[in-house]
py3Dmol code that shows the C-alpha trace and the ligand (Angstrom):
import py3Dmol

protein = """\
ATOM      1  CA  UNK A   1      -5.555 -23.141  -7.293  1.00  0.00           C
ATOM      2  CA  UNK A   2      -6.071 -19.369  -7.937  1.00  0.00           C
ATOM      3  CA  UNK A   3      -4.319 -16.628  -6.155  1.00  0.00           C
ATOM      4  CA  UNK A   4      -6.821 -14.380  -5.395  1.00  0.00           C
ATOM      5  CA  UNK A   5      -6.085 -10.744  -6.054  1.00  0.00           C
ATOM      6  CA  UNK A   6      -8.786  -8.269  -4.029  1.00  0.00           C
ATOM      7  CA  UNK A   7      -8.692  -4.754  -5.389  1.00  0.00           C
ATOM      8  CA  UNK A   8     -10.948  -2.391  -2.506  1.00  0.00           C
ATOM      9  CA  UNK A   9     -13.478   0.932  -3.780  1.00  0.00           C
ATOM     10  CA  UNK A  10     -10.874   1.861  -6.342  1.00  0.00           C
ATOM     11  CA  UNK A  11     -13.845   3.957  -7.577  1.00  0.00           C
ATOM     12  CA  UNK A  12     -12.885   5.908  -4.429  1.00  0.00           C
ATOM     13  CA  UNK A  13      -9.422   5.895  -3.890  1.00  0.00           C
ATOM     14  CA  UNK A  14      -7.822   5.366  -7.273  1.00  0.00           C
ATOM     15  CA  UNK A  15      -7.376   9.574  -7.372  1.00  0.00           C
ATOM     16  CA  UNK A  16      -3.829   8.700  -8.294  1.00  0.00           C
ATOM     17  CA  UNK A  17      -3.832   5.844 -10.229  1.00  0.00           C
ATOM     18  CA  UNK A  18      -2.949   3.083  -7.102  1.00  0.00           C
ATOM     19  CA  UNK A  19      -5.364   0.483  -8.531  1.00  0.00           C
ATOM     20  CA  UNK A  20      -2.508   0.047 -11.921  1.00  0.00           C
ATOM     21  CA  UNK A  21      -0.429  -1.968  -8.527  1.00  0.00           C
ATOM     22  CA  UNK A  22      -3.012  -4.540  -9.223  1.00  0.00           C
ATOM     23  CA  UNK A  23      -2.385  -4.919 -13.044  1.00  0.00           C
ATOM     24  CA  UNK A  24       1.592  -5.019 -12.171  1.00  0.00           C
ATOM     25  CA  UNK A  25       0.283  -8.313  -9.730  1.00  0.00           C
ATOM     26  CA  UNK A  26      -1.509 -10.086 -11.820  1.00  0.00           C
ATOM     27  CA  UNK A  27       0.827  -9.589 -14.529  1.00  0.00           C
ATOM     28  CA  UNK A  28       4.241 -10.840 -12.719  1.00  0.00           C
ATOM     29  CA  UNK A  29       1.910 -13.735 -11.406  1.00  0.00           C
ATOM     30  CA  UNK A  30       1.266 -15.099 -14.730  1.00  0.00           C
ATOM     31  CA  UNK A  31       4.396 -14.262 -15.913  1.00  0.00           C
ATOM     32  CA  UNK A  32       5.594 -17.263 -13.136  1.00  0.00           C
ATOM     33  CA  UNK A  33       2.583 -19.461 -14.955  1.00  0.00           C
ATOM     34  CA  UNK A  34       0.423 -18.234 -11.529  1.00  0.00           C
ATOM     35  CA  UNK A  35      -3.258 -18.385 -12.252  1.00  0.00           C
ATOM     36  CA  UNK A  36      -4.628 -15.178 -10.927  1.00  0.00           C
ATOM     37  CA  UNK A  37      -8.487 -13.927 -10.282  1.00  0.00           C
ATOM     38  CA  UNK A  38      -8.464  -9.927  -9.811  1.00  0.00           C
ATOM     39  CA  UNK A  39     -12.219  -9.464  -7.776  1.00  0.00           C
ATOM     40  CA  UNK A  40     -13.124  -6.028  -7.851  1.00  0.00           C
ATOM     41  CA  UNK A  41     -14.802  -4.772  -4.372  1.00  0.00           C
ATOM     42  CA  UNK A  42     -17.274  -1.660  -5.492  1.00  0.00           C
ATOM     43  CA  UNK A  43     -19.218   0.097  -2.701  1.00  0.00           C
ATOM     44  CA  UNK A  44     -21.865  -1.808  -1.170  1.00  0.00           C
ATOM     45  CA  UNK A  45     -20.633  -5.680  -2.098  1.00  0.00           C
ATOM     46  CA  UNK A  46     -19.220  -7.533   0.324  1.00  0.00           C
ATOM     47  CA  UNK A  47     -15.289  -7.941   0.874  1.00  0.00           C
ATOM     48  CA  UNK A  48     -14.048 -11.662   0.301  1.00  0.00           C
ATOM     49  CA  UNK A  49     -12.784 -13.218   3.605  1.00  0.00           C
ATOM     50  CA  UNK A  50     -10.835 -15.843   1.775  1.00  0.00           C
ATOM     51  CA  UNK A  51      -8.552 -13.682  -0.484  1.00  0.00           C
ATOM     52  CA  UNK A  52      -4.917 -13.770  -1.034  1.00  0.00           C
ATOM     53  CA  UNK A  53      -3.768 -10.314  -1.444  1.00  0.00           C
ATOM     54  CA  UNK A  54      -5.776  -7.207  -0.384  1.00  0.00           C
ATOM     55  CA  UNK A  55      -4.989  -3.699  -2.295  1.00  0.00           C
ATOM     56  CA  UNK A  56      -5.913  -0.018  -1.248  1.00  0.00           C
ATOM     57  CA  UNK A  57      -5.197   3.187  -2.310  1.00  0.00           C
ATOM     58  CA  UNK A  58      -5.135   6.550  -2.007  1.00  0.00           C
ATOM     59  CA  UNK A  59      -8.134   8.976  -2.470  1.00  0.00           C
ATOM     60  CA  UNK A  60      -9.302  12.563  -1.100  1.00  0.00           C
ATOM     61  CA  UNK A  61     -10.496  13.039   2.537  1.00  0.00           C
ATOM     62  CA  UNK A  62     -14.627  12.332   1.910  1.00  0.00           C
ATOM     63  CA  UNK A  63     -14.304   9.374   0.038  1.00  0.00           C
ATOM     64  CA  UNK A  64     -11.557   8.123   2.539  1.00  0.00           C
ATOM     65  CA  UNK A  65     -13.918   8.319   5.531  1.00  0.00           C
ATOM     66  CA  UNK A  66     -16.816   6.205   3.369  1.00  0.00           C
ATOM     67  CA  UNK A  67     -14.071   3.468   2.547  1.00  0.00           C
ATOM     68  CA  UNK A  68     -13.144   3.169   6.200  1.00  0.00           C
ATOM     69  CA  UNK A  69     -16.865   3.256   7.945  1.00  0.00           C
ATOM     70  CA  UNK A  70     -17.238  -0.049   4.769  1.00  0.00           C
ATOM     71  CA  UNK A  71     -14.688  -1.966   5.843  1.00  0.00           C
ATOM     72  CA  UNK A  72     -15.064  -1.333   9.825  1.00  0.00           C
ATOM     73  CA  UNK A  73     -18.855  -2.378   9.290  1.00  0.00           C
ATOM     74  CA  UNK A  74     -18.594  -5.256   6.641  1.00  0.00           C
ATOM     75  CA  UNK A  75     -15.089  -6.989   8.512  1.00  0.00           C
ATOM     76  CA  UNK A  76     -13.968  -8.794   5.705  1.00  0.00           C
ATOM     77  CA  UNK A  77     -10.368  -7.461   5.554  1.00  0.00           C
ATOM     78  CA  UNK A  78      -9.837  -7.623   8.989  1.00  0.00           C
ATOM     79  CA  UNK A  79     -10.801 -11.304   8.998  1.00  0.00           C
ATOM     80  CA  UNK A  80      -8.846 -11.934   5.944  1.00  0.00           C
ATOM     81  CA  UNK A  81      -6.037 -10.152   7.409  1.00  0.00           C
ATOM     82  CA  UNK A  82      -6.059 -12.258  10.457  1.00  0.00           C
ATOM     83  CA  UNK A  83      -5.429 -15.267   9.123  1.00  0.00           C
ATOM     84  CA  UNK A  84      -2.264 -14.110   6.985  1.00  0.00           C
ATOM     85  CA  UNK A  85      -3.771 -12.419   4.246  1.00  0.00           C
ATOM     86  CA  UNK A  86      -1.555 -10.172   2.428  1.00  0.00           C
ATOM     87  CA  UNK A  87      -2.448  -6.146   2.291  1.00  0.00           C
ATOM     88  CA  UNK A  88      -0.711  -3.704   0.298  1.00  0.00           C
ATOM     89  CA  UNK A  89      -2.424  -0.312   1.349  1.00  0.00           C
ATOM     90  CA  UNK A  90      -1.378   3.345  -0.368  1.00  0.00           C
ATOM     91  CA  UNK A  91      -1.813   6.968   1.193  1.00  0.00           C
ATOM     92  CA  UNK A  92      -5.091   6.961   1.966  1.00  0.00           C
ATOM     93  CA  UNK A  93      -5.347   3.053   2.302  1.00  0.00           C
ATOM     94  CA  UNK A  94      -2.127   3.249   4.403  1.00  0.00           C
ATOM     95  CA  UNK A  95      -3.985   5.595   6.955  1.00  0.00           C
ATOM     96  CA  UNK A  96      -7.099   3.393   6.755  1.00  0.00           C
ATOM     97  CA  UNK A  97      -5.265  -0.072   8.292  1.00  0.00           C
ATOM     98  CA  UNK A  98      -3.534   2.134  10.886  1.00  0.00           C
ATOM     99  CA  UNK A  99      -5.145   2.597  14.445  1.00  0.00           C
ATOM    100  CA  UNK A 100      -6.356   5.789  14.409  1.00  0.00           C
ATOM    101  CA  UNK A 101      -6.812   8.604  11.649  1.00  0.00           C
ATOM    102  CA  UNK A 102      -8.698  11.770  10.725  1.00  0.00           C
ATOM    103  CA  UNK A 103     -11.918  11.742   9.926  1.00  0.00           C
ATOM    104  CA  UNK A 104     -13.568  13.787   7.150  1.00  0.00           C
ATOM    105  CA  UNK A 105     -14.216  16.733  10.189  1.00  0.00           C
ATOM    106  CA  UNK A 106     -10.422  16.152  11.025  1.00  0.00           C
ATOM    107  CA  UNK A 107     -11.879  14.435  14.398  1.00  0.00           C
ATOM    108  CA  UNK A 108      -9.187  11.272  14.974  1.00  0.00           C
ATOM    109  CA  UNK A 109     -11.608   8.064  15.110  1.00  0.00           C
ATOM    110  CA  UNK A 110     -10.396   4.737  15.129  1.00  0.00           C
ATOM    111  CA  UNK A 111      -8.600   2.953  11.652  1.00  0.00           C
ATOM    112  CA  UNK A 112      -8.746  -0.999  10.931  1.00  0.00           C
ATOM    113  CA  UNK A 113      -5.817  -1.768  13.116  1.00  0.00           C
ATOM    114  CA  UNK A 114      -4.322  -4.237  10.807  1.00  0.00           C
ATOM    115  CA  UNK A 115      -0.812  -2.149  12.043  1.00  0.00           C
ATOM    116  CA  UNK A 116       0.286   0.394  15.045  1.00  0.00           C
ATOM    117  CA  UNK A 117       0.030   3.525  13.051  1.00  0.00           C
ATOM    118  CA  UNK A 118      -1.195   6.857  13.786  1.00  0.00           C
ATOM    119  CA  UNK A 119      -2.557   9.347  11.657  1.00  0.00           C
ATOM    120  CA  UNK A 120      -2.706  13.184  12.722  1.00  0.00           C
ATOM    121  CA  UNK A 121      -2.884  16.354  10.320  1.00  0.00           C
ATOM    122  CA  UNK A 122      -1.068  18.998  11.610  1.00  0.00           C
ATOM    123  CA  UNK A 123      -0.346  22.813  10.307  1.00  0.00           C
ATOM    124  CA  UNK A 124       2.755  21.556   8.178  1.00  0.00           C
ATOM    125  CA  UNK A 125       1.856  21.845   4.807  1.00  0.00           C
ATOM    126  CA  UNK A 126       0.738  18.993   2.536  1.00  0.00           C
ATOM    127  CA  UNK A 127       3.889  16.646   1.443  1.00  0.00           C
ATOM    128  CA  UNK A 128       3.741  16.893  -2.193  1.00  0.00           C
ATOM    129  CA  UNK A 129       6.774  14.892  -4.542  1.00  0.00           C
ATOM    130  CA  UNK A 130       8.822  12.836  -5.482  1.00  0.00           C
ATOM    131  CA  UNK A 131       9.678   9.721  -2.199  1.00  0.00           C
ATOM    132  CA  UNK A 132      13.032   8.170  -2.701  1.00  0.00           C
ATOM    133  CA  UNK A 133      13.787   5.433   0.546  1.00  0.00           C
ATOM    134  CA  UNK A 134      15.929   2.966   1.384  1.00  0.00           C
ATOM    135  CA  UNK A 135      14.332  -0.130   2.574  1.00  0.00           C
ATOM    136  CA  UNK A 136      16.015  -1.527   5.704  1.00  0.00           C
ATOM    137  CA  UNK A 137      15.536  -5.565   5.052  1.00  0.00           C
ATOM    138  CA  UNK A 138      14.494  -8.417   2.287  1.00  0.00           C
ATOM    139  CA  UNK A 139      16.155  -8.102  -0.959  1.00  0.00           C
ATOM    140  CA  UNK A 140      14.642  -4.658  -1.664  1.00  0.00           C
ATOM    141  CA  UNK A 141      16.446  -2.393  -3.586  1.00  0.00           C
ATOM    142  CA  UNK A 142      16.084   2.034  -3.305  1.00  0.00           C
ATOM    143  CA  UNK A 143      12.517   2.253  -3.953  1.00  0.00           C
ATOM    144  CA  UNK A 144      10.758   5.350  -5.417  1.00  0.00           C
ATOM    145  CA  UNK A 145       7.280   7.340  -5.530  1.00  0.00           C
ATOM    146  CA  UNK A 146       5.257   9.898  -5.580  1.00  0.00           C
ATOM    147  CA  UNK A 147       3.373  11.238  -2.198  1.00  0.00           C
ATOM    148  CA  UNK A 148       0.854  13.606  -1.819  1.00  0.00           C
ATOM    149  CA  UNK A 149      -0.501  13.796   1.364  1.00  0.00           C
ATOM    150  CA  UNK A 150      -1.824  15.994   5.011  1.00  0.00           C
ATOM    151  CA  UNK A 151      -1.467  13.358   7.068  1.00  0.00           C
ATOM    152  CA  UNK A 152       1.609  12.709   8.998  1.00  0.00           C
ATOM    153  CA  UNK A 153       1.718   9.067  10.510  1.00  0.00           C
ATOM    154  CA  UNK A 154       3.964   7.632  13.592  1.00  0.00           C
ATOM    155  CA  UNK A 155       4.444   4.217  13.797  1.00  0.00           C
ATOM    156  CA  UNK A 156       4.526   2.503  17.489  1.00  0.00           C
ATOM    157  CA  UNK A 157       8.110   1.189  18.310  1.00  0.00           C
ATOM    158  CA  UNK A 158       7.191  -2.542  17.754  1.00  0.00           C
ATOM    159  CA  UNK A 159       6.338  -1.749  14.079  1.00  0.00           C
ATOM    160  CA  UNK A 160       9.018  -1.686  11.088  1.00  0.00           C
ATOM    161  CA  UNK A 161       9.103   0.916   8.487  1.00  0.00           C
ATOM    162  CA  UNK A 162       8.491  -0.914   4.857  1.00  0.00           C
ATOM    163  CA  UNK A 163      12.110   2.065   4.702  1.00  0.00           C
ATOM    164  CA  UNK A 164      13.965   5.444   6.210  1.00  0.00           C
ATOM    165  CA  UNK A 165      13.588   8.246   3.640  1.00  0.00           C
ATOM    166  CA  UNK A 166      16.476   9.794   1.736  1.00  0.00           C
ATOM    167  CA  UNK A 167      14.598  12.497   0.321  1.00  0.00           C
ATOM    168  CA  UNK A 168      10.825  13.388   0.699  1.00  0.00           C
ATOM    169  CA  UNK A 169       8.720  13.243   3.720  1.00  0.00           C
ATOM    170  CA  UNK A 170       7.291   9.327   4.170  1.00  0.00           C
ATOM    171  CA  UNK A 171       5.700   8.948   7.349  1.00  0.00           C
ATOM    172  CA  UNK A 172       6.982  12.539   8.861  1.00  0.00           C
ATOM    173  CA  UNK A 173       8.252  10.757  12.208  1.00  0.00           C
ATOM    174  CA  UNK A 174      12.398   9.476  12.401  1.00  0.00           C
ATOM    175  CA  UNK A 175      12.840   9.596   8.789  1.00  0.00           C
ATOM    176  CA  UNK A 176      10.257   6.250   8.635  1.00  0.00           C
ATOM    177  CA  UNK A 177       7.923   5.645   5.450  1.00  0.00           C
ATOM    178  CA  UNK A 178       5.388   3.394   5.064  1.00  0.00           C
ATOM    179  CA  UNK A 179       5.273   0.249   7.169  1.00  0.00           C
ATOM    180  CA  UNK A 180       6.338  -3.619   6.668  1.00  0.00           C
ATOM    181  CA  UNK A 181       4.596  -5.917   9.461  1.00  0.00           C
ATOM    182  CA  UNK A 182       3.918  -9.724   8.893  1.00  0.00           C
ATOM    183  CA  UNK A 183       2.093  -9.979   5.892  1.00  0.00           C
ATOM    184  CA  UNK A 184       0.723  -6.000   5.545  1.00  0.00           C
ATOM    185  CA  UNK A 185       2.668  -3.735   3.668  1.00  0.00           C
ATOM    186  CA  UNK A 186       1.707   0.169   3.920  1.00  0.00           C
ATOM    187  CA  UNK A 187       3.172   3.454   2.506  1.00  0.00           C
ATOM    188  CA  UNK A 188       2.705   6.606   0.985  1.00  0.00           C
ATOM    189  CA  UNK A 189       4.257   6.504  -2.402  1.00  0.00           C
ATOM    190  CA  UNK A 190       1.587   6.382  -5.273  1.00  0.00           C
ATOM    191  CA  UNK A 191       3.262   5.738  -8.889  1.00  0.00           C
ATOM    192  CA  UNK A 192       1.692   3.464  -9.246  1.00  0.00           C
ATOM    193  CA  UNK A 193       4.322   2.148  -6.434  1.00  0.00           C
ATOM    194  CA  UNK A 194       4.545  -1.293  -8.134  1.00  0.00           C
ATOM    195  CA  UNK A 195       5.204  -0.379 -11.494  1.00  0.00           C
ATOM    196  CA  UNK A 196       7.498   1.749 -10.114  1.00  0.00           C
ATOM    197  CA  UNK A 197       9.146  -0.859  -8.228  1.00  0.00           C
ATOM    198  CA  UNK A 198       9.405  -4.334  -9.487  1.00  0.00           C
ATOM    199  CA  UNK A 199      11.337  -5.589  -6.282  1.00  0.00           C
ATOM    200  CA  UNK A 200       8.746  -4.590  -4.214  1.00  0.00           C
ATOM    201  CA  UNK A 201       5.565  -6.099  -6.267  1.00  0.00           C
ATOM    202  CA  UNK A 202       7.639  -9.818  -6.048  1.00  0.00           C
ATOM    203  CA  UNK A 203       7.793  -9.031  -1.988  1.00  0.00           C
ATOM    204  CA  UNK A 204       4.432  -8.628  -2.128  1.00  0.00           C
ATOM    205  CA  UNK A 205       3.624 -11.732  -4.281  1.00  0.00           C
ATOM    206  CA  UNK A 206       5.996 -13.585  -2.231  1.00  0.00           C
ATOM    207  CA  UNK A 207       4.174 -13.013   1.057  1.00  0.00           C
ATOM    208  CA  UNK A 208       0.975 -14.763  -0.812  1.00  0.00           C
ATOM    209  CA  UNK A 209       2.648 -17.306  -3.383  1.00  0.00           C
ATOM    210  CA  UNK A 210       5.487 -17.807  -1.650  1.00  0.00           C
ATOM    211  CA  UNK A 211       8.923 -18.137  -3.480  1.00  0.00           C
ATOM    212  CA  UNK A 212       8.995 -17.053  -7.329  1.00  0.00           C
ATOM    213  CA  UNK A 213      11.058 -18.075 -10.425  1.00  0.00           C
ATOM    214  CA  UNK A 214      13.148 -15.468 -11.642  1.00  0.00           C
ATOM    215  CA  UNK A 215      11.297 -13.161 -14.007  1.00  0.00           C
ATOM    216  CA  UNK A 216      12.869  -9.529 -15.633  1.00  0.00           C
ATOM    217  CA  UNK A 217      10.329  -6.991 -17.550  1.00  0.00           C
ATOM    218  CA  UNK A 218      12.868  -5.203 -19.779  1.00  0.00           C
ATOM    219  CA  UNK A 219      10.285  -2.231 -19.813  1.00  0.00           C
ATOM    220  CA  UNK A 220       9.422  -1.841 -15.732  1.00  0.00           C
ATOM    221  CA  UNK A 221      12.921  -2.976 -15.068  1.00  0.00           C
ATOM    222  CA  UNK A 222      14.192   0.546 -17.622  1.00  0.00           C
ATOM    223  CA  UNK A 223      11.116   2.385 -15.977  1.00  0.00           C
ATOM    224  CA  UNK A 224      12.684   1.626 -12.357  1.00  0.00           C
ATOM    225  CA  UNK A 225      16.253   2.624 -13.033  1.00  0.00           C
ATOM    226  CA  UNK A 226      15.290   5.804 -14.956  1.00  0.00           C
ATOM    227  CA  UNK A 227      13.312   6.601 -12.065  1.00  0.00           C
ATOM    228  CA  UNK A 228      15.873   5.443  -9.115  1.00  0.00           C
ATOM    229  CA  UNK A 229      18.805   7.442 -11.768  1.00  0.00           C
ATOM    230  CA  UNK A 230      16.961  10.904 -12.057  1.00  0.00           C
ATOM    231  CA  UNK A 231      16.278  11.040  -8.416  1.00  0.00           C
ATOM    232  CA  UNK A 232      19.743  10.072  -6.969  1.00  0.00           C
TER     233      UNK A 232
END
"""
ligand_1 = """\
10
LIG
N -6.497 12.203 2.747
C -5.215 11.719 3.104
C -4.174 12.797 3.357
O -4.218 13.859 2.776
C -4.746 10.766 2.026
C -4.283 11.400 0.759
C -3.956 10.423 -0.320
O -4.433 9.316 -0.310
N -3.166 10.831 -1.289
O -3.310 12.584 4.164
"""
view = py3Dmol.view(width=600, height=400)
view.addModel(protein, "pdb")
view.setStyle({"model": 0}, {"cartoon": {"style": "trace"}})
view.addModel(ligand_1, "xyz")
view.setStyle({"model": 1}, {"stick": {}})
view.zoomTo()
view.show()
């Protein structure tokens, strides 16, 4: 049986390059003899209910809005999400599966829901570089990124951080970024974050596949530790 990899409008929010955390999936899957189908979701097709893993990313404010009034309307996600599917969601994607959000006017309207997050833009200005944080559970090593975003986003109390930030902004709210509830993994950090992060693209897998063999990239395993070493 397949794992089924879903990658969501990365014409519109792949701005930064958050549709490459797809690639890194399908490429640690197979390297654990996985068999993998990556089904790309372009505007106006219908989003699988019966996928494994679920991937957004980030994108500017316009195109952010259209992604969100999609997936509210077509339900897909929300279903798959509901019955355990995993969600990896970046920035913009991030905002998206939260409660409520900006829209395109800056009016707050309501998000998927798939987490307790909120989403306001205030007059601070936009959180631009590098994301170093420490995750708080699982195996997960310091993880970095890069953010670039308005929004600021305050998780309700029930709801873990995916880590606390040591430097950078995250989330804006108690030092939080991102979020790490059941199966749905959120945050801010672009890179892309799984190429970036190993550690973090096998907790991913792992919610969907379940345990994995041991498997170390030379390359993204050098690419982490230059990354985690320059920013210490
Ligand atoms: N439009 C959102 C913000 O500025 C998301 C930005 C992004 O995805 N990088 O907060």
């Amino acid at each position: 049986m397949s794992l089924v990899i879903v990658r969501l409008y990365h014409d519109l929010l792949g701005t930064y390059g958050d549709q490459g955390n797809a690639e890194i999936l399908v490429h640690r899957a197979k390297a654990r003899n996985l068999e993998v189908d990556l089904v790309e979701v372009t505007p106006g097709m219908a989003v699988p209910r019966s996928g494994d893993i679920y991937l957004l990313g980030g994108g500017e404010d316009g195109p952010q809005s259209a992604a969100l009034e999609m997936l509210k309307s077509d339900g897909g996600l929300n279903y798959a999400a509901a019955g355990g599917a995993t969600v990896l969601a970046i920035c913009a994607g991030f905002q998206i599966i939260g409660a409520s959000l900006p829209d395109s006017q800056g009016q707050i309207t309501s998000g998927l829901g798939l987490v307790d997050a909120h989403t306001i833009y205030d007059s601070s200005p936009r959180s631009v570089g590098e994301l170093v944080i420490q995750p708080n559970r699982g195996e997960l090593p310091v993880l970095t990124g890069f953010e670039n975003h308005q929004g600021l986003t305050r998780l309700g109390s029930d709801m873990p951080p995916l880590g606390l930030v040591r430097s950078g902004v995250g989330n804006g709210f108690d030092k939080h970024e991102g979020v790490w509830h059941g199966n749905v993994f959120g945050s801010y950090m672009h890179g892309p974050v799984l190429a970036r992060n190993p550690e973090l693209a096998d907790a991913v897998l792992q919610c969907a596949a379940g345990p994995l063999a041991k498997y170390v990239d030379p390359f993204a395993e050098a690419f982490a530790t230059e990354r985690r070493d320059t920013l210490a």
